[in-house]
N, C-alpha and C positions, 0 to 999 in steps of 0.2 A: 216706168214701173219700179217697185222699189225692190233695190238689191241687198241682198242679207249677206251679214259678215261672211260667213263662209264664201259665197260667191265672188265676194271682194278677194278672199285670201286663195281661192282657187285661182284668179285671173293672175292676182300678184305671182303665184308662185310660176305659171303658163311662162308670163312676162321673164320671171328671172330667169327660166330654162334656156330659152330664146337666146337673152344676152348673153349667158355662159356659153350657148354651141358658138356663136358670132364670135365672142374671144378667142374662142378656145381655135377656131378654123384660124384667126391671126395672127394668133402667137405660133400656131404649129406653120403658118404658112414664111412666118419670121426666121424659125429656126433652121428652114427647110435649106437656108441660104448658109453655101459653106464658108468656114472660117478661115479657109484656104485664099479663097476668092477674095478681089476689092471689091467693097460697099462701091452700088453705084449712088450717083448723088442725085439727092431728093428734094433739096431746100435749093434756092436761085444763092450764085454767087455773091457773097458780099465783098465789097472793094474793100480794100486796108484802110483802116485810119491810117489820117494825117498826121503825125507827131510832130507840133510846131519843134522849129528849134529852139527857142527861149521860153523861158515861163512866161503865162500870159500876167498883165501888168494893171494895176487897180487904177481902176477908173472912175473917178470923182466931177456929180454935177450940184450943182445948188438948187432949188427951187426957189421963188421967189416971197415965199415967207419964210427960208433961212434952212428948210429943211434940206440935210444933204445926204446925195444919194450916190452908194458906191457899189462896185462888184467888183468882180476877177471870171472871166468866161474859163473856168475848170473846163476838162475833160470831164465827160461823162454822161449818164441819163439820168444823172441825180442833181437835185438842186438845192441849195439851202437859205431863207428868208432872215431878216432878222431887222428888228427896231430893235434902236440903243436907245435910251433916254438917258438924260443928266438929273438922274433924279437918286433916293434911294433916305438911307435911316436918318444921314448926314442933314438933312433938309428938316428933318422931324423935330418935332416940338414934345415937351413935358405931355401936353395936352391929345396929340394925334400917336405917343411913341406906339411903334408896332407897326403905323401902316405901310409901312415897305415890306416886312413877313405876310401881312393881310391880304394885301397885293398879289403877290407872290401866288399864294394860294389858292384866291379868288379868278387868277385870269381865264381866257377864254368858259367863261363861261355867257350867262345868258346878255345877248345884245339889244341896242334900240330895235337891230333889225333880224336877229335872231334868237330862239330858245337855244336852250344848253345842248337840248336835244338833236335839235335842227345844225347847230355847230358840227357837235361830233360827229354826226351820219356824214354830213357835207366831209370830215376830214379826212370819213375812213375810206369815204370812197373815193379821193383822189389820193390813199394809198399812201398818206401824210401823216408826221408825228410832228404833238406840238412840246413846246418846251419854256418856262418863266422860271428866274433868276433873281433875287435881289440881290443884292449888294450895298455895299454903304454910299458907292459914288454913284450908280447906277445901276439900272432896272433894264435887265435884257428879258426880250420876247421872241423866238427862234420857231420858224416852221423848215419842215425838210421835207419832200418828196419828188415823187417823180420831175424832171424837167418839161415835160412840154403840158404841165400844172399850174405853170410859173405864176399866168395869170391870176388865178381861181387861187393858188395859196397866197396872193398879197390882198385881195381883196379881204381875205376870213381875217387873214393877221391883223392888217390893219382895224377893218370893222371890231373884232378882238380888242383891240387896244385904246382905242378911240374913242369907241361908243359903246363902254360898258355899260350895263343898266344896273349893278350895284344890287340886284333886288335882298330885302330884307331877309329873309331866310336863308340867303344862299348865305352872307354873310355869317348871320348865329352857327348854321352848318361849318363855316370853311374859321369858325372864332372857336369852337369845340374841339376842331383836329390841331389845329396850334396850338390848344394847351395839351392835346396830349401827347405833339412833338417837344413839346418843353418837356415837358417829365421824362420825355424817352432823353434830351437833349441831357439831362442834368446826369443821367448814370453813362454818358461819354465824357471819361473824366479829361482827354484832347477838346475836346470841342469845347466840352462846359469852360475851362482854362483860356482857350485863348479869345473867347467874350470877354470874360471878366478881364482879361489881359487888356483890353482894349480900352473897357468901360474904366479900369483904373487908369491908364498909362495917361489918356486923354480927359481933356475938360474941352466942352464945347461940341462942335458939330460930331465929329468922329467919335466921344465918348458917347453920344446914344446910343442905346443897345439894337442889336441888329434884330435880336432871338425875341421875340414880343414877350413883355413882361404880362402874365395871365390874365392880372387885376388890371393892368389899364387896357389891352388890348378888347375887353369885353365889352368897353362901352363906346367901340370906333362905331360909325353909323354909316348909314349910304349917305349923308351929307358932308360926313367928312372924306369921304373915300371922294365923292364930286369935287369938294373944292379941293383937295392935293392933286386931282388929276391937271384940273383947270389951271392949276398954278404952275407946272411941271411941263405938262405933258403940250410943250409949245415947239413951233416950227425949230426953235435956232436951237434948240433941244434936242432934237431927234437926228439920228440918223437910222437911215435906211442902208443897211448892207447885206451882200449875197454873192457867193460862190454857186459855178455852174450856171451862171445866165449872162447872156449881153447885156451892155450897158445902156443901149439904144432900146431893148425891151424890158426891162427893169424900170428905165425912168417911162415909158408909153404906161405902165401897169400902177405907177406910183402916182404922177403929175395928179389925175385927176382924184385918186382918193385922199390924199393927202393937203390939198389945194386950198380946203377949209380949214386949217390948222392955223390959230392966232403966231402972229409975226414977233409975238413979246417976249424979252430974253430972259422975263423971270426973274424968280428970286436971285439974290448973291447967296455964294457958298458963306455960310453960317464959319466966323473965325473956329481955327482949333487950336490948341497947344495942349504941348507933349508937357507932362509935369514927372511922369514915374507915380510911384507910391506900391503899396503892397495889399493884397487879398489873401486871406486864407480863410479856410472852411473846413472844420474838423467833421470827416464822415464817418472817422472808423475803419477798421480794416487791418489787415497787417505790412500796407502798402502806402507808398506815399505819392502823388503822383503834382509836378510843379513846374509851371513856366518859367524861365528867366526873359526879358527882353529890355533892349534898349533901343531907343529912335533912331531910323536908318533916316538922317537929314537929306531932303533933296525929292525925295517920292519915284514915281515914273517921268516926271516932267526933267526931272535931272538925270540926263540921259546916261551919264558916263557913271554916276554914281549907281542907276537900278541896274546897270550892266553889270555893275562890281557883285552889287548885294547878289543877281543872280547865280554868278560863279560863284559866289563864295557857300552859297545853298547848296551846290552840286559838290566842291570840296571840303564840306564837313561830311554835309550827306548822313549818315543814322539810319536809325531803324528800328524795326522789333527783336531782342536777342533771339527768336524763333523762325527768323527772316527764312524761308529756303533757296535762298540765293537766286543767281539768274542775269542773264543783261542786265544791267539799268539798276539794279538791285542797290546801291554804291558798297558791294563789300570791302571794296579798298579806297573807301572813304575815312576821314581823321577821324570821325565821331565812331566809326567801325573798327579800325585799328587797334584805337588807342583808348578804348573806353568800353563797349560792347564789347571782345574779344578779351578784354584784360579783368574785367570786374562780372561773376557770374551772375550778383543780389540787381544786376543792372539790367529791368527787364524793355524797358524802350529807351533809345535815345537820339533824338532826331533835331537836326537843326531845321528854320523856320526862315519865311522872308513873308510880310504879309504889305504890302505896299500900296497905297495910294495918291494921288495928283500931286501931292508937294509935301511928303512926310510918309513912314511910315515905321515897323517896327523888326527886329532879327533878334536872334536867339537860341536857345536849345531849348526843346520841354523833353522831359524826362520821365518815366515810371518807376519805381525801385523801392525797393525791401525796404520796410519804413526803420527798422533798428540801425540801417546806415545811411538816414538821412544825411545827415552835418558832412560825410566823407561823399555821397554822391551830389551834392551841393560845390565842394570844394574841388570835386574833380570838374564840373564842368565851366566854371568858373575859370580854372587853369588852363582849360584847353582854347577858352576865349582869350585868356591873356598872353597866351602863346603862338597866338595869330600876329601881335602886334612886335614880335620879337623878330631881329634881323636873321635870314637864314632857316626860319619854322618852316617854310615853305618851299620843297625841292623842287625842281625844273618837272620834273616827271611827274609830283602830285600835280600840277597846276597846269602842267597839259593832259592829264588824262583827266583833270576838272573842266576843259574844255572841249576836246573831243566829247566828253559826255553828253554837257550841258548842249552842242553843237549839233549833234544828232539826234537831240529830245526835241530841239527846233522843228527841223525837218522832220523827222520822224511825225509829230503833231502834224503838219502843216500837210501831211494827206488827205486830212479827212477835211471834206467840205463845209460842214460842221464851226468845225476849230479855224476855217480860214476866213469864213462870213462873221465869226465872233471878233477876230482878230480886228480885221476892218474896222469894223462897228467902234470897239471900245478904245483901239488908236485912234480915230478921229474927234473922238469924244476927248480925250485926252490933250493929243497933239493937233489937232484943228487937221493931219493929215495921215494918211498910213509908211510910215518906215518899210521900208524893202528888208527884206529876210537876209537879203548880204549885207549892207549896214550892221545889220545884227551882230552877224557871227565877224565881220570886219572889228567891230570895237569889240569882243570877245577875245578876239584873238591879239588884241595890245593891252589888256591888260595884264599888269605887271606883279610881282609879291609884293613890290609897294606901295603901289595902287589900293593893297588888299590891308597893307599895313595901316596906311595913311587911313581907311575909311572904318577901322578897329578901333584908332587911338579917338576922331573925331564922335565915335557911339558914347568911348568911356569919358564924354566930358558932362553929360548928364547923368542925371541920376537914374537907375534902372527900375522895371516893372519889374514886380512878382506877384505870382498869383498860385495856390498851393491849396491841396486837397487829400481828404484821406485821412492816416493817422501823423496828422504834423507837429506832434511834441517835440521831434526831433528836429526840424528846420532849424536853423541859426537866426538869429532875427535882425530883421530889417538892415541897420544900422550896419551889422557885423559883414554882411554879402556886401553892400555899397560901400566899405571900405576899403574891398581888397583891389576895387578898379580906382 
């Protein structure tokens, strides 16, 4: 028979009375227990974890089309996936630039054997977040959730990665929001700076733009998104890495989705060289805001040298003059001391390391009152050539530059996250993963003239600039690459 709303809202309201007396009898029969008393126990004993006594240790297998598959069995209930690929803007052509931001944007979406749909329902419900990265040397894909998932999240990632279906409108869709992250991208005048830092310093592979340029980016298609994958996305290419899971279940979960993956090593990295040169972009304003940089020789591949470049990022250190301090903060950093602290028109001033496989670039970029261009130009200029002078560098800045840098390491290296990335992009790099005491062991030898030595070898090229804002005031070109 058919029931009228009323009779529904009469039942509901029956129903809710019901459940209120049922709480209300077991919260009163809760409180009934005095505070005097011990709780008796309700839930079965759990045994202690095990605390190994060493950190557990990465572990490295190949498969036999060259893919290789690593982890670290973390503690924990959490786990985190990740494909590295050797791929990214460096690889890009006049003709395809952008499709590493394209990429980026378009993953995890719809598959051979999946809708968009069907993806995400599947992720939320094993309680998982996804995550895609480009980069210029590569292309990270990260899934993270629950551990005993492990399965179920390398299937989606890989299928994910694999066998995208590229369909035509998700692209026009995911070609629309990248231009309107360029436009948001061009009013961060950091970010917009050390692009153009890039795209000028470099000719060649590394000088393509990371940031999709509007007008070429619009006319990428699903066929060229297929053949850069085709090209790219091969076994000797890839690694598989993952914190919080066995090794022996990682490679059971990988072997067979992976197994179809071509054995060909691909293209060669596309030559680069560092030339310097200068950008500017008058926007207006009553601010001026400018990168300085010069080629840090050697990359990550030169191991003692990205060691240097590192500390040498933690002992200038900078910031925003608004900074509100804090750990980690570097208020007793050089670029803090002796610059932010002493010039008030000095509204950021942060040094830089941005590095990759066999080259990369260092620096200060700066914000500031654009009527004291030429004197905050000259000041940071001095503070770089005061690195390469005997004695600039006291025992105390240069170990509290490494206690810093040393438990930013560690510190990082808790999260599951940061330790499956780690993996991935050393292997990619180093054919292996460095151990976190390596690390801080060659941190802790080097020297102020170690720090001197890798100063004097920047100022034998010529340097980038890249400057924005109101820049009548900059010094030009010629006049800055004199004073080194």
């Amino acid at each position: 028979p058919h029931t009228s709303p009323s009779h529904l809202r009469g039942s509901e309201a029956k129903g809710g009375m019901a459940a209120r007396a049922r709480n209300a009898k077991r919260w009163a029969n809760t409180l009934a227990v005095s505070l005097r008393e011990p709780l008796q126990p309700t839930l079965p004993h759990q045994a202690s974890f095990h605390v190994p006594e060493h950190a557990p240790k990465t572990n490295v297998d190949a498969l036999e089309n060259g893919v290789r598959v690593a982890s670290e069995d973390t503690m924990g209930p959490a786990a985190t996936l990740g494909l590295y690929v050797d791929a990214g803007s460096v690889y890009e052509s006049s003709a395809n630039s952008g499709m590493s931001h394209l990429l980026e944007r378009i993953a995890f979406r719809t598959t051979q054997n999946r809708t968009h749909f069907r993806l995400v329902r599947e992720v939320e419900a094993m309680g998982a977040n996804l995550l895609a990265n480009a980069s210029r040397e590569q292309m990270a894909y990260t899934i993270d959730g629950p551990r005993h998932n492990m399965p179920e999240m390398a299937e989606v990632l890989v299928d994910a990665v694999i066998n995208p279906k590229f369909q035509p409108w998700e692209i026009k869709e995911q070609v629309e929001r990248i231009k309107e992250e360029v436009d948001e991208a061009e009013k961060n005048h950091q970010s917009f700076l050390m692009e153009a830092l890039h795209q000028t310093g470099y000719t060649g592979g590394l000088g393509m733009p990371l940031v999709a340029v509007k007008d070429v980016v619009q006319n990428l298609s699903t066929e060229d998104c297929v053949q850069y994958v085709n090209e790219l996305y091969t076994g000797p290419r890839m690694v598989v890495a993952a914190s919080g899971v066995s090794q022996d279940a990682l490679v059971s979960a990988a072997q067979p989705l992976l197994s179809g993956l071509s054995s060909s090593p691909g293209p060669a990295t596309p030559p680069t060289q560092y030339v310097g040169g200068d950008y500017r972009r008058r926007t207006g304003g009553n601010m001026v805001h400018l990168v300085l940089g010069f080629e840090a020789p050697g990359g990550w591949r030169d191991f003692k040298a990205s060691v240097v470049a590192t500390l040498l990022q933690m002992l200038m250190g900078g910031g925003g003059s608004f900074s509100a301090g804090g750990p980690g903060k570097g208020m007793y950093s050089r670029l803090y001391t002796r610059i932010l602290n002493k010039y008030a028109w000095m509204q950021n001033c942060t040094f830089f390391t941005s590095l990759f496989n066999d080259t990369g670039l260092m620096g200060i970029n700066i914000s500031a009152e654009s009527y004291k261009a030429d004197q905050a130009v000259g000041a940071i200029c001095d503070e770089m050539l005061a690195l390469t002078k005997k004695g600039a560098i006291t025992d105390t800045q240069l170990e509290r530059a490494k206690l810093a840098l040393i438990s930013s390491v560690y510190m990082n290296l808790e999260s599951k996250v940061v330790v499956a990335e780690d993996i991935g992009r050393q292997i990619l790099t180093y054919g292996h993963r460095k151990a976190p005491s390596e690390f801080v062991e060659a941190v802790q030898q080097v020297t102020a003239t170690d720090i001197q030595k890798a100063m004097l070898a920047m100022f034998k090229k010529p340097p980038t600039i890249a400057c924005c804002g109101d820049i009548s005031g900059v010094p030009h070109f010629d006049a800055i690459k004199s004073r080194f």
